[in-house]
Structures are given as C-alpha cells and as structure tokens.
FIGUNU-725233 format. One record per residue (C-alpha): residue number from 1; residue in one letter; x, y, z. Coordinates in nm, 2 decimals. Layout:
% FIGUNU-725233
BAPA    k  r      xx      yy      zz
BAPA  NUM  A       X       Y       Z
...
This chain:
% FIGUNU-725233
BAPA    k  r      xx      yy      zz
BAPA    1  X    0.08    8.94   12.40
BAPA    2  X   -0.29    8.76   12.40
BAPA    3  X   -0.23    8.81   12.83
BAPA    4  X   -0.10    9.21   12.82
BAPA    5  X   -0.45    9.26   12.57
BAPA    6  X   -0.66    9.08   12.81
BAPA    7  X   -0.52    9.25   13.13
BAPA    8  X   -0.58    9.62   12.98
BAPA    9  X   -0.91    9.56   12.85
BAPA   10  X   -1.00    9.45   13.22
BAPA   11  X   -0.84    9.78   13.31
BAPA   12  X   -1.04    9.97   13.02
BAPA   13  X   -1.42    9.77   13.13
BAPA   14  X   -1.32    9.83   13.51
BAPA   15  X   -1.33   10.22   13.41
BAPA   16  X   -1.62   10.22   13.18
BAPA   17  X   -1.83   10.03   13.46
BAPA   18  X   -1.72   10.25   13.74
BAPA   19  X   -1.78   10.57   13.52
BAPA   20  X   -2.16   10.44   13.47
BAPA   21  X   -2.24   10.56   13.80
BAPA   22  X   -1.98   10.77   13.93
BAPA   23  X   -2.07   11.04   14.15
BAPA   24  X   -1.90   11.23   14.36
BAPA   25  X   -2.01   11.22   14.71
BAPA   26  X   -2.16   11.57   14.90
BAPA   27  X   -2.04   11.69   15.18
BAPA   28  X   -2.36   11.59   15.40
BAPA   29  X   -2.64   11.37   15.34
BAPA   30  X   -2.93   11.31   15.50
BAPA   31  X   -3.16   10.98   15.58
BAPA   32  X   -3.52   11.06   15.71
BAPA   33  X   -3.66   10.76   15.94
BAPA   34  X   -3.98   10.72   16.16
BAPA   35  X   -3.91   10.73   16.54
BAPA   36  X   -3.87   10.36   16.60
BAPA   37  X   -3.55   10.36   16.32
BAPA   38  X   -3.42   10.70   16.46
BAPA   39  X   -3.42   10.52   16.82
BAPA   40  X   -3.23   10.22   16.70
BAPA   41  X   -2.99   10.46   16.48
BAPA   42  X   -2.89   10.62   16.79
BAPA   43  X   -2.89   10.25   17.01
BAPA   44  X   -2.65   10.11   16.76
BAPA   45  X   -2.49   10.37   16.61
BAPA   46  X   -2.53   10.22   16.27
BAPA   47  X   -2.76   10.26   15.99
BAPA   48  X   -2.89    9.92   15.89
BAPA   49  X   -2.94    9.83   15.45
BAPA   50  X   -3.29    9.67   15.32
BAPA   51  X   -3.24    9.36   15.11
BAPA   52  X   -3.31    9.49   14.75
BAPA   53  X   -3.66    9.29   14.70
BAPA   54  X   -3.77    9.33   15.06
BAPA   55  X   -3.79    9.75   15.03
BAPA   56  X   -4.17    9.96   14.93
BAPA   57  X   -4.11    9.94   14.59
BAPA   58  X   -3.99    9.64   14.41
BAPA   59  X   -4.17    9.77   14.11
BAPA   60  X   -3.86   10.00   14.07
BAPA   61  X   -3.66    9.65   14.04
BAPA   62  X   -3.86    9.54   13.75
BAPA   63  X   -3.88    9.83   13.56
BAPA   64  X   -3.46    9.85   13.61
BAPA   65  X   -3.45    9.48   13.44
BAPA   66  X   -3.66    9.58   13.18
BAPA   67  X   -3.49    9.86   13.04
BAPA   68  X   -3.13    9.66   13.03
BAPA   69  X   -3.36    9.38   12.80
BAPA   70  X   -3.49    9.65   12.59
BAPA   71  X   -3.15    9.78   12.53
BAPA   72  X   -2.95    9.52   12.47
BAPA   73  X   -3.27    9.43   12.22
BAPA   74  X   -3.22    9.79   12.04
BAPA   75  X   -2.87    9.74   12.00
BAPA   76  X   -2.86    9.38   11.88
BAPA   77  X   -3.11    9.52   11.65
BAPA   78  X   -2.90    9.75   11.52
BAPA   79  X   -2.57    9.66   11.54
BAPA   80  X   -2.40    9.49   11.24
BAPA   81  X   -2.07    9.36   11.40
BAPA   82  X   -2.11    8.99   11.43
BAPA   83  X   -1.89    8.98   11.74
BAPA   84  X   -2.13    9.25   11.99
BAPA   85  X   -2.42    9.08   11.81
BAPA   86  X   -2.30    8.74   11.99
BAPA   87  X   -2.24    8.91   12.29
BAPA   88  X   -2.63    9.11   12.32
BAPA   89  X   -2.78    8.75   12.19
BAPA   90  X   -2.58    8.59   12.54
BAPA   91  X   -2.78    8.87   12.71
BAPA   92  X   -3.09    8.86   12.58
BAPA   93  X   -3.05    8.48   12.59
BAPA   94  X   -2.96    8.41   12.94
BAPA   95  X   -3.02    8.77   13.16
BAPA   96  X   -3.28    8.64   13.33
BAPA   97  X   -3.10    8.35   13.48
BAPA   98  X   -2.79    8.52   13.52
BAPA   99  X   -2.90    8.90   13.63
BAPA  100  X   -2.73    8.97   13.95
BAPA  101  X   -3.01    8.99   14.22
BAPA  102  X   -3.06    8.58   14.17
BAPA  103  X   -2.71    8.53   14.32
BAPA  104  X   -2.65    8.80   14.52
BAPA  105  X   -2.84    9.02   14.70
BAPA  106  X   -2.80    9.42   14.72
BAPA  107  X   -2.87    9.60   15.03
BAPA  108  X   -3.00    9.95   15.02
BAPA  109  X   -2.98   10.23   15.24
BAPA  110  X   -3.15   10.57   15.13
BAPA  111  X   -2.99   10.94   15.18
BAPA  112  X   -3.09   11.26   15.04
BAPA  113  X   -2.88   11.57   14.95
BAPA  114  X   -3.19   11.78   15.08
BAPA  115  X   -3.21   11.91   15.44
BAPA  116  X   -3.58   11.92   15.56
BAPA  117  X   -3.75   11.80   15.24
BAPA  118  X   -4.12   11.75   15.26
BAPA  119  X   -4.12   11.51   15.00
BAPA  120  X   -3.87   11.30   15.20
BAPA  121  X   -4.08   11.41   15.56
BAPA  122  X   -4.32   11.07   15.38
BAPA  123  X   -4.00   10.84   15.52
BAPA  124  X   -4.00   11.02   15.78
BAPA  125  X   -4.35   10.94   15.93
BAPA  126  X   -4.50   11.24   15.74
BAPA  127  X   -4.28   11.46   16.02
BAPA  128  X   -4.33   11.25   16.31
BAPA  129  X   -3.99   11.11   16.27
BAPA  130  X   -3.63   11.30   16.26
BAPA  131  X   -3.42   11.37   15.99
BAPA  132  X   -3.00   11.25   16.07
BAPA  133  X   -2.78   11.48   15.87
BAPA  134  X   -2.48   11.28   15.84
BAPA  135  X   -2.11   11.43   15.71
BAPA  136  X   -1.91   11.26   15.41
BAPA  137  X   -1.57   11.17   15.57
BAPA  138  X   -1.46   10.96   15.30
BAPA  139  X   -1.61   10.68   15.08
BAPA  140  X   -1.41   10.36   15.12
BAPA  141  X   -1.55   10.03   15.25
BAPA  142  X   -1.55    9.97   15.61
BAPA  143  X   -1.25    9.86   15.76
BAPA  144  X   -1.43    9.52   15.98
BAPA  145  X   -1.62    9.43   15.66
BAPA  146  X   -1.35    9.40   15.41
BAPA  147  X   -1.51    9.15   15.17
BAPA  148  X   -1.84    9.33   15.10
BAPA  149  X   -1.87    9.58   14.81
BAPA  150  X   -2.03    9.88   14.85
BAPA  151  X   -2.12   10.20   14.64
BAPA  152  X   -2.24   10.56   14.75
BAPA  153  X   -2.48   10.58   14.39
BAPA  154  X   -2.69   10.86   14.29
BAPA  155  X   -3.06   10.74   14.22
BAPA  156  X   -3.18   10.92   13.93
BAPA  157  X   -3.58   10.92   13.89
BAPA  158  X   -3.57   10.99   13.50
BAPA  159  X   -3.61   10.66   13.34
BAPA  160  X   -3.49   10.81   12.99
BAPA  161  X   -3.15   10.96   13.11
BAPA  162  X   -3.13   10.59   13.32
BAPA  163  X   -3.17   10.46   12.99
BAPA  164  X   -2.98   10.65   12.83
BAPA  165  X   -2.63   10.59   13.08
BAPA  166  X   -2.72   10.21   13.06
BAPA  167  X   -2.71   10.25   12.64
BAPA  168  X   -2.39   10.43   12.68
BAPA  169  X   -2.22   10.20   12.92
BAPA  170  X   -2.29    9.93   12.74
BAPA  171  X   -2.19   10.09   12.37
BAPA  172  X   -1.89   10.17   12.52
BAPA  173  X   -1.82    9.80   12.67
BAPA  174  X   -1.85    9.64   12.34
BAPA  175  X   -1.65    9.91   12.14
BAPA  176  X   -1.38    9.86   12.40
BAPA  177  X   -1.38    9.50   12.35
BAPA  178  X   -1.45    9.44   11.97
BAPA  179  X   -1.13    9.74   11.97
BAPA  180  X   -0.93    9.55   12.20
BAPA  181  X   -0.93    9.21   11.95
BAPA  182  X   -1.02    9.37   11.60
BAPA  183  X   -1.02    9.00   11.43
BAPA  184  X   -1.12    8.71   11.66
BAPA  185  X   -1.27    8.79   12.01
BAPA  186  X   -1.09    8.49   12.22
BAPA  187  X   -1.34    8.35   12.54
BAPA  188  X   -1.11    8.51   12.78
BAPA  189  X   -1.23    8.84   12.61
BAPA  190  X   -1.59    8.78   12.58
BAPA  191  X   -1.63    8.61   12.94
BAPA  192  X   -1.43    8.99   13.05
BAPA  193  X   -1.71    9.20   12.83
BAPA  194  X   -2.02    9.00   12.94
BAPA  195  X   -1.92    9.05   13.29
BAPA  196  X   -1.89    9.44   13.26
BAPA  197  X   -2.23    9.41   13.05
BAPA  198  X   -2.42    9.28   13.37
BAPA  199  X   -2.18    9.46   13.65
BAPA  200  X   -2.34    9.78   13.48
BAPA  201  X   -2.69    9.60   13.46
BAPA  202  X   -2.65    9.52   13.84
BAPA  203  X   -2.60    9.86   13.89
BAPA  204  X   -2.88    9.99   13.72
C-alpha cells in the first residue's frame, strides 16, 4: 500500500511541476541575432543555447533565487502543519547548496512570438542583424540527444505573477503530499516533495 501511495504522489508532483510552466507552443517563433549568429545559424543549421550564468543578464538569475527564498520564508511563516513546516525549513536551510544551477547547468536559447519587434531589433544589432522565423513542428526532445531535458517555457517579465505561479506550485506540492500521507510523512515521501519543490525552483 505504502508503494501504490508513493508511486501516485510521484504521478500527482510530476503534474503539478509540469503545470508550473506549461505553455503551449505557437505556431512560429522567432529568434533575432546579429549578423555573425545569423551566418553561423545558416552554416550549421542549428541554433546554439547560452550556459545560464554566461548570458547579459545574470541579474535575472538572482532575482529568480530570491523570490523561491522569500516564498518558501512566507509560507513557513505561515503555515501551521508541522509536516510542510519541515519541508520549507529543508529549503530555506539548504537551497543554496542544493539549487539546481550548482549541479547542473541550463542552457538558454531566446525566441519571441513577435515578428519584427523593435524591442527585440536590440538582439538583433539594433537592425543590423536578421530576424529567423522558425515554425513549431512539434515539441519533443531531439531524437540524437535522448538524455538531455529540454523545455519550450514562456518568460514572463512580471516578477509578481512569477511569484505568484512559484507560490502556487509550491502550495500545491505540499498539500499534495501532506494529502497523500495524512499521519506520518515517510522519507520516501518527503525526498519525492522536496524534489518537486526545487524542479519548480529550477524552473523559475
């Protein structure tokens, strides 16, 4: 029985984690690139990811950390079951050892919805570059890369409504597993719901 509760509540954090940041892909997106990227784009025929802390603006990085402290703070704070408070103190204990980019690094590649944006002309070269418009065939890893995980993910520049999913994701997370195992939370189950805590903290 203890194995059947820990498989669906794997199930049940797998969804909660992947709803965080759903989205469902256009039908064309666009990347804007100065003249040197757009000639190796068309040499290789591949766009190639940034390492997350070597793009312009690693501020963006810190602030993403921040909130997921402050948050779990906030709920700690106010939360008054004994099991999610254990669970937000091994956050706010250990998430700066433990937060995703110190083990593995995220590689970002940048697309916008918008066909000949000025705002996005500044990647471009300020207009000196070119502007790809690329269709959405599907959204599945690629097939000669098979180990690596990968996401299309909406950015979203409003750091309350970022805040706001993160909050939710993570209220969700704990309900789900404080639901799951109403009495005494075994390891299995807390190892399961701290995992989903910082798989959505990677995310953000």
């Amino acid at each position: 029985m203890l194995n059947e509760t820990l498989v669906q509540l794997d199930t049940d954090l797998d969804g909660i984690v992947a709803e965080s940041y759903a989205a469902s892909p256009p039908d064309t997106l666009y990347h804007y690139t100065k003249m040197e990227g757009a000639k190796g784009i068309l040499r290789s025929r591949s766009i190639w990811a940034t390492r997350h802390d070597c793009t312009n603006d690693v501020a963006e990085l810190r602030t993403a950390d921040s909130a997921v402290v402050d948050i779990a703070q906030d709920l700690h704070r106010r939360g008054s079951d004994r099991r999610t408070q254990e669970l937000l103190a091994y956050i706010l204990r250990d998430y700066d050892r433990f937060k995703a980019s110190r083990f593995l690094p995220a590689y970002l590649a940048c697309f916008s919805t918008v066909r000949d944006s000025p705002a996005q002309w500044w990647y471009g070269d300020q207009g000196r570059g070119l502007c790809f418009g690329f269709r959405v065939l599907r959204d599945e890893a690629p097939p000669d890369h098979p180990a690596l995980g990968w996401s299309l993910v909406r950015v979203d520049y409003d750091e309350q409504s970022v805040r706001q999913r993160i909050a939710q994701a993570f209220t969700k997370i704990l309900k789900a597993s404080t639901d799951a195992f109403p009495n005494q939370m075994p390891l299995e189950a807390k190892t399961l719901a701290l995992t989903a805590l910082y798989r959505v903290a990677a995310i953000a």
